[in-house]
DONU-936764 format. One line per field, with one value per residue (C-alpha): chain; x, y, z; residue in one letter; residue number from 1. Coordinates in steps of 0.1 Angstrom, whole numbers. Layout:
N
chaine A,...;
xx X,...;
yy Y,...;
zz Z,...;
residu A,...;
num NUM,...;
//
This chain:
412
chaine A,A,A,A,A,A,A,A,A,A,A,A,A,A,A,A,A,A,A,A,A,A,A,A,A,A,A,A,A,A,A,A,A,A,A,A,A,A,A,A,A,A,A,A,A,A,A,A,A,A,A,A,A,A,A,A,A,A,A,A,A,A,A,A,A,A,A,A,A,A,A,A,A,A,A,A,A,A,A,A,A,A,A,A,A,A,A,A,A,A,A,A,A,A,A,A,A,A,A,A,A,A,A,A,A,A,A,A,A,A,A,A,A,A,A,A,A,A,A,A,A,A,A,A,A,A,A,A,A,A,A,A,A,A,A,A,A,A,A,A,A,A,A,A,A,A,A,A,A,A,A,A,A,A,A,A,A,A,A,A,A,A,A,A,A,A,A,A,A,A,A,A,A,A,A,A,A,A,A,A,A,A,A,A,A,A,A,A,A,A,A,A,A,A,A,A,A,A,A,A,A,A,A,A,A,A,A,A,A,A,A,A,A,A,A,A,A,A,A,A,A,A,A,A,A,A,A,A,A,A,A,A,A,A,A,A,A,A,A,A,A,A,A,A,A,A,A,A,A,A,A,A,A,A,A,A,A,A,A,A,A,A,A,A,A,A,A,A,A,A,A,A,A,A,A,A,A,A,A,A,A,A,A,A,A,A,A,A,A,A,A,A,A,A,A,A,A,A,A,A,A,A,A,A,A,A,A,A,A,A,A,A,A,A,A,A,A,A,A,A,A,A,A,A,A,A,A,A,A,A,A,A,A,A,A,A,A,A,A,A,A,A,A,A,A,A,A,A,A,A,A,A,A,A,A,A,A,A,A,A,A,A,A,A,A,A,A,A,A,A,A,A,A,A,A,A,A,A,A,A,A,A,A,A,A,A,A,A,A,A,A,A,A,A,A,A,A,A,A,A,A,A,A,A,A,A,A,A,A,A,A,A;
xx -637,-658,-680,-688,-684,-653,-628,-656,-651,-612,-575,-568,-580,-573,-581,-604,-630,-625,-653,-640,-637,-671,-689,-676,-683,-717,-724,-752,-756,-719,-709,-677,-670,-627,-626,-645,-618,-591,-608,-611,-570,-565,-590,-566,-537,-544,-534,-497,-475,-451,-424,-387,-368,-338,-321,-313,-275,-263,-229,-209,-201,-178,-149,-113,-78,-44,-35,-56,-65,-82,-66,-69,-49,-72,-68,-80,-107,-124,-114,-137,-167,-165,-165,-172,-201,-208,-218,-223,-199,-176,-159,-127,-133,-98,-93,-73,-49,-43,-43,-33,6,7,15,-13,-27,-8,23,56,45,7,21,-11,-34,-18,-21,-61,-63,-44,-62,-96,-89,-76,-104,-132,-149,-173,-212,-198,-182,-181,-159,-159,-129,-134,-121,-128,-117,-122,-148,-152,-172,-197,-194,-169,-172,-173,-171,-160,-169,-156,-168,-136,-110,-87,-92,-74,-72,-94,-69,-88,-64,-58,-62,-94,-113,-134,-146,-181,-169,-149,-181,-202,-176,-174,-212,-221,-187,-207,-185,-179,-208,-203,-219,-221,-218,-225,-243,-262,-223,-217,-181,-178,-219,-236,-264,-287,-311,-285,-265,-287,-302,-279,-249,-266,-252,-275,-273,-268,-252,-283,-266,-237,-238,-261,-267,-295,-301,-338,-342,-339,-348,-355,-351,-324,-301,-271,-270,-242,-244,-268,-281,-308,-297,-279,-308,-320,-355,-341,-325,-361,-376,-354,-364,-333,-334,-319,-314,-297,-271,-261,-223,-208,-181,-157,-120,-118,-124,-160,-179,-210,-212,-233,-216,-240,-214,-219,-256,-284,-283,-245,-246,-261,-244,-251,-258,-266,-293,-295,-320,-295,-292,-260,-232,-208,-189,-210,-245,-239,-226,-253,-281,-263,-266,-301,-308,-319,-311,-323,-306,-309,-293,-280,-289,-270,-257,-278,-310,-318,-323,-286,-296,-310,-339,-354,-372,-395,-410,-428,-450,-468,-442,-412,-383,-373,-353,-373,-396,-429,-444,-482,-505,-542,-536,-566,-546,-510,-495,-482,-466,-443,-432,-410,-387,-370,-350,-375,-414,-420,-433,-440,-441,-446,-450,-437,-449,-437,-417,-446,-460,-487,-497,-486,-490,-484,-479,-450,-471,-494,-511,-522,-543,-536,-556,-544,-514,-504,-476,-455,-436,-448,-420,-428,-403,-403,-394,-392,-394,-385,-399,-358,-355,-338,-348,-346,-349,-359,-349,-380,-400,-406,-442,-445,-473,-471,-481,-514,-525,-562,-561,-579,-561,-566;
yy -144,-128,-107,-74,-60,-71,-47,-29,-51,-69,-58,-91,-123,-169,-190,-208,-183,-191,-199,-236,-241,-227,-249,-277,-270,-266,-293,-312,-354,-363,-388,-390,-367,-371,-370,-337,-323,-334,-314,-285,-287,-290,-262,-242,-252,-243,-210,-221,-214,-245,-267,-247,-253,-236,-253,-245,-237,-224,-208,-191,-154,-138,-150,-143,-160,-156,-129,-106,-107,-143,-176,-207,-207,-200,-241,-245,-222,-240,-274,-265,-251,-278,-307,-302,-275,-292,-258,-255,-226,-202,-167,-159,-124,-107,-68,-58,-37,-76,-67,-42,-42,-68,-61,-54,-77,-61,-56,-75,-77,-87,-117,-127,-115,-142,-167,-162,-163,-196,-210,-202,-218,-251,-254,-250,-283,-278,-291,-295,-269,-238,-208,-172,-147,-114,-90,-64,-31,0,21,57,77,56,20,18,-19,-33,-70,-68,-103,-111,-130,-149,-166,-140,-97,-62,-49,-17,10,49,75,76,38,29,59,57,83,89,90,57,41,43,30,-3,-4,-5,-31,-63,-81,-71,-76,-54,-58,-39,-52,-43,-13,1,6,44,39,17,16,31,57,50,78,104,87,88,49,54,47,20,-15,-42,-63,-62,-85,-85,-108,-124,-137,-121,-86,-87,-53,-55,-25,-10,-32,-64,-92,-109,-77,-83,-60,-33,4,10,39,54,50,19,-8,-21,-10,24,19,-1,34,51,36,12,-21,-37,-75,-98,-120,-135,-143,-156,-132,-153,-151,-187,-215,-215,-210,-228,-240,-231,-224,-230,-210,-179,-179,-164,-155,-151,-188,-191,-181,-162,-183,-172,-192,-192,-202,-211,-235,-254,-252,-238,-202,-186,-199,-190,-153,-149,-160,-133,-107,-114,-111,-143,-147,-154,-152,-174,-183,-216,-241,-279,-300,-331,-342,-342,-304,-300,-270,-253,-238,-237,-205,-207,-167,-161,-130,-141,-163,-142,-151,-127,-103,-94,-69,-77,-44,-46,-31,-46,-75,-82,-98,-103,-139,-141,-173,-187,-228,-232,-261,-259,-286,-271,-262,-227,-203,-175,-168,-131,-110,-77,-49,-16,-18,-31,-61,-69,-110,-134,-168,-199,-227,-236,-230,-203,-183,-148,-128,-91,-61,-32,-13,11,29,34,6,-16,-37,-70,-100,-124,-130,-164,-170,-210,-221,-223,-182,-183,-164,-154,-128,-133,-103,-84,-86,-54,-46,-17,-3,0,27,12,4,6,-16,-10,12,32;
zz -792,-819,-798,-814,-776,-765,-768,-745,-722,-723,-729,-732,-739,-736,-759,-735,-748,-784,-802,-807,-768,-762,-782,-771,-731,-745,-760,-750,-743,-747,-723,-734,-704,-707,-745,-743,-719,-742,-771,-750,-742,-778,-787,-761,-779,-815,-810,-800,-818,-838,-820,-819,-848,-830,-799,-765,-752,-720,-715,-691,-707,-681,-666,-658,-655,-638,-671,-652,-615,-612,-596,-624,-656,-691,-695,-662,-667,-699,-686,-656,-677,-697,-676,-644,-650,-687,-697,-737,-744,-725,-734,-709,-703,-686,-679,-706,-679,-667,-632,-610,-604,-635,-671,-693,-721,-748,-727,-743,-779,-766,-748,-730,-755,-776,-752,-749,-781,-785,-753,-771,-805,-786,-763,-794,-805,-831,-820,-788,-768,-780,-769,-776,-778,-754,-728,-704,-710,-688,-705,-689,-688,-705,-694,-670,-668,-706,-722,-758,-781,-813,-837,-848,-830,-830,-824,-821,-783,-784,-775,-776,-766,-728,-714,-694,-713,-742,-766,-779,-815,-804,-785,-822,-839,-816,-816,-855,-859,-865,-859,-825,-791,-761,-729,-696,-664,-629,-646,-611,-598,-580,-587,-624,-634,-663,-663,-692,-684,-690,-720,-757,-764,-794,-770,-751,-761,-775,-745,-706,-679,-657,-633,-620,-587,-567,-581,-609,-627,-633,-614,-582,-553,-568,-546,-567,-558,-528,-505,-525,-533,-565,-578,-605,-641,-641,-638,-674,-667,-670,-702,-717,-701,-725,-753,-755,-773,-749,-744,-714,-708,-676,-668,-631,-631,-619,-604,-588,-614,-598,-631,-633,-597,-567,-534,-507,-483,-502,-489,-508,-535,-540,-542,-576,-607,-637,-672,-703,-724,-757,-786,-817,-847,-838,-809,-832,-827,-856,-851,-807,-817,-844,-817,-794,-824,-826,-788,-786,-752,-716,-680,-652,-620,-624,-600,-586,-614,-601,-620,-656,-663,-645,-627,-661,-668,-706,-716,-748,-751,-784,-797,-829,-834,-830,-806,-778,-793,-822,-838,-843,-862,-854,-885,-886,-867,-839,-810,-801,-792,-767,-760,-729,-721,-696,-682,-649,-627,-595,-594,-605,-583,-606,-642,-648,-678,-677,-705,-707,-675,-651,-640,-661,-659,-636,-639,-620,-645,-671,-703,-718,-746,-736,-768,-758,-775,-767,-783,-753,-772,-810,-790,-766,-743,-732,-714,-688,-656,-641,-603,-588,-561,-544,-544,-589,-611,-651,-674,-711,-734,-746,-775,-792,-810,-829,-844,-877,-906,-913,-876,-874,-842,-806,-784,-756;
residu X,X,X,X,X,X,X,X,X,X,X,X,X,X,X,X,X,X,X,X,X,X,X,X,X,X,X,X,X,X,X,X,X,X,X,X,X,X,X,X,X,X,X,X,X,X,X,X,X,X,X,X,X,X,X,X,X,X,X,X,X,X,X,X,X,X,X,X,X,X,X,X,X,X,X,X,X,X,X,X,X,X,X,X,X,X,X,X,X,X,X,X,X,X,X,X,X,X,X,X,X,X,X,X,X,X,X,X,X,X,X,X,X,X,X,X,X,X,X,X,X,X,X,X,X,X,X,X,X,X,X,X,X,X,X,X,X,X,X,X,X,X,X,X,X,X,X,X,X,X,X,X,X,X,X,X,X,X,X,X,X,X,X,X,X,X,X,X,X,X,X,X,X,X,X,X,X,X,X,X,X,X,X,X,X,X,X,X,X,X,X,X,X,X,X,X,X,X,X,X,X,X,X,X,X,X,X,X,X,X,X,X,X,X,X,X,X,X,X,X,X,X,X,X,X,X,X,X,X,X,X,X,X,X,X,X,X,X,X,X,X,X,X,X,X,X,X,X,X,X,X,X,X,X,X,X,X,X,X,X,X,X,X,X,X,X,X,X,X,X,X,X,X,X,X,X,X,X,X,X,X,X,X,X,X,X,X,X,X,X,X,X,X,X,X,X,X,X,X,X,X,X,X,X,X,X,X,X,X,X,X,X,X,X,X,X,X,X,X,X,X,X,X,X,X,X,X,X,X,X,X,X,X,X,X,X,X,X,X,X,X,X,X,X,X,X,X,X,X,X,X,X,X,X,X,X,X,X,X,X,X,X,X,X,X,X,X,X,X,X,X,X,X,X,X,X,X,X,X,X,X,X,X,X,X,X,X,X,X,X,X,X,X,X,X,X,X,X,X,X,X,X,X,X,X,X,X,X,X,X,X,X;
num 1,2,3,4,5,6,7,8,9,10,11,12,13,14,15,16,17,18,19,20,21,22,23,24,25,26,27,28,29,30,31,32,33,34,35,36,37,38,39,40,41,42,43,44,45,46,47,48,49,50,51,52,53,54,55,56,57,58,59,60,61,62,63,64,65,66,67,68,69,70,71,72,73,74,75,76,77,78,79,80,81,82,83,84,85,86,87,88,89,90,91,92,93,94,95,96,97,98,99,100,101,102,103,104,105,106,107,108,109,110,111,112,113,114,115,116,117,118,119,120,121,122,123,124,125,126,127,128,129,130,131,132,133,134,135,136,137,138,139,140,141,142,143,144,145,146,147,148,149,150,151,152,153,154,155,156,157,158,159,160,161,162,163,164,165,166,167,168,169,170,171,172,173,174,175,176,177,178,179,180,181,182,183,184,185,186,187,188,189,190,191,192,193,194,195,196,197,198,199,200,201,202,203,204,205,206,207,208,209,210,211,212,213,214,215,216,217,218,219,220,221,222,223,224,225,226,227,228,229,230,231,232,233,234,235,236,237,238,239,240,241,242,243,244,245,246,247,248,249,250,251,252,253,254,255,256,257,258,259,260,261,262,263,264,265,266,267,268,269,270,271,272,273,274,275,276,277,278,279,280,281,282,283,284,285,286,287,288,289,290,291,292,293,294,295,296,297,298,299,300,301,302,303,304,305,306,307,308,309,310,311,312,313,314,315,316,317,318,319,320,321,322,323,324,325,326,327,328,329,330,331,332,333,334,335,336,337,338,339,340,341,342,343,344,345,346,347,348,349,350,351,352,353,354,355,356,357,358,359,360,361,362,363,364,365,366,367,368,369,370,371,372,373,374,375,376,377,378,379,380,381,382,383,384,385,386,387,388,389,390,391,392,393,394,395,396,397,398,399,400,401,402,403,404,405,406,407,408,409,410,411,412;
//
């Protein structure tokens, strides 16, 4: 891939035309007809990048319990994410006015605030099942629909002047608190969405709920989408448009202790729910928020419990050896790396990468290098979306290149 003319010729490159790989399909009077295809596959896969250090853990991140409007208790709840979905980690998420015609979470000296709290710390196992403290509060006019995280076990209710409103001033302050995550949902909503074109990226929030059951936020008129009102603005392609670095989460939104478990009635694609997958050191509380922090994340639709994958898929997406989530600034470097491996429980049908908010590759195998050339803008946008071959799909966050204050690199 040393050609003086290539850029002439390529935007982007594999490394079945490196140099390495050439020379080998060209070498002459070698019998050896198999070992020279297994040098060529390892030629191919020299430009990987290493094994994960981090591991892979997939939780249920939106929820709710009898304290607000759903039917199980917040025992019942975990004990069904636990061990009957054998999910990694949970957060029970509640509206914080717990339920229309009910009291509120802070209501009688924060009697049910206290009791999620309580519920959370007893169902925590350290390196085994991991749960998260949160709520949902009524954000208008920004994010009508809001999930607050915490980082410990325990949290202040976020009160701002008149309930179910939140200010701008108020907003900021929530967003720079690190030790605090908040996350849209049902963002493409006429009545509780979100419209990222009109709000500055500053007020966007670091990470989405592209999907719960049924109604993926990619953008408008994807095929993962239920048939519901939707409208410009509130699809996370419109925020990435923006400029927003925005990552996603996935979370079943639940009122019926049905967390992490498909119900074939519901049809398609109701049926499947919303996981989060995440890349992190250890199943503990810190190291699961941290890798939330960090954006990396992935969202899938979560398939039947049966078989050894359990319904998961796995999502490896690297560029030059940087997770999903990160930064990669971009000075004098000749080609990007971009890497995907993929596990699933079904075949995949499609593997497509998406840059700058289009279709750009798609591929239909579980594994791949791609060397890409060109820098298309001060920030180019890249992520994944994975189709199965049974109608799931799921939804790496992007990895963000930037081109740095010495670039010298192709572009066009």
């Amino acid at each position: 891939m040393n050609h003086p003319d290539k850029y002439k010729a390529k935007r982007f490159d594999t490394p079945g035309r490196s140099a390495a790989f050439t020379d080998i399909v060209y070498r002459e009077e070698d019998e050896n007809t198999s070992g020279l295809y297994r040098e060529m596959k390892k030629a191919e896969r020299s430009f990987d990048p290493p094994a994960p250090e981090l591991k892979v853990f997939v939780g249920e991140m939106h929820g709710h319990s009898m304290l607000s409007d759903g039917k199980p208790t917040p025992e019942e709840y975990f004990r069904h994410i636990k061990d009957i979905a054998k999910l990694d980690f949970a957060a029970l998420t509640d509206h914080d006015h717990g339920g229309v015609g009910k009291p509120t979470l802070w209501a009688n000296g924060h009697k049910k605030w206290k009791e999620i709290c309580d519920t959370v710390n007893i169902f925590n196992e350290k390196g085994k099942f991991t749960t998260l403290l949160g709520y949902e509060r009524d954000s208008y006019p920004f994010y009508n629909n809001l999930v607050i995280y915490f980082r410990g076990a325990d949290g202040e209710l976020m009160r701002d002047g008149r309930d179910g409103e939140l200010t701008e001033a108020r907003l900021k302050e929530l967003l720079s608190d690190e030790n605090l995550i908040l996350v849209p949902h049902d963002t493409y909503s006429l009545s509780a969405g979100a419209d990222f074109i009109a709000m500055e990226k500053e007020l966007h929030t670091p990470l989405m709920e592209i999907i719960s059951r049924g109604d993926a936020a990619e953008y408008m008129g994807n095929p993962a989408f239920v048939n519901a009102s939707c409208c410009e603005g509130g699809f996370w392609r419109d925020a990435l448009k923006k400029g927003s670095k925005m990552g996603v989460i996935a979370g079943s939104d639940d009122h019926d202790c049905m967390n992490g478990t498909v119900i074939e009635n519901e049809g398609y694609p109701r049926m499947y729910p919303g996981v989060t997958g995440i890349w992190a050191k250890e199943n503990t509380r810190e190291s699961i928020f941290d890798a939330l922090k960090a954006k990396r994340t992935y969202a899938f639709m979560l398939g039947k419990s049966d078989g050894e994958m359990r319904g998961r898929i796995q999502i490896d997406f690297r560029i030059n050896g940087h997770w999903m989530g990160e930064t990669v600034v971009r000075e004098n470097e000749e080609a990007l790396r971009i890497y995907f491996n993929i596990l699933a429980d079904v075949p995949i049908k499609a593997v497509t990468l998406v840059k700058n908010c289009r279709d750009y590759m798609i591929f239909c195998g579980e594994q791949e290098l791609i060397l890409d050339y060109r820098q298309e803008a001060d920030t180019d946008v890249y992520y994944l979306r994975v189709e199965l071959c049974d109608g799931r799909f799921g939804w790496t966050s992007p990895v963000w290149v930037e081109k740095g204050q010495k670039w010298n690199g192709f572009e066009r």
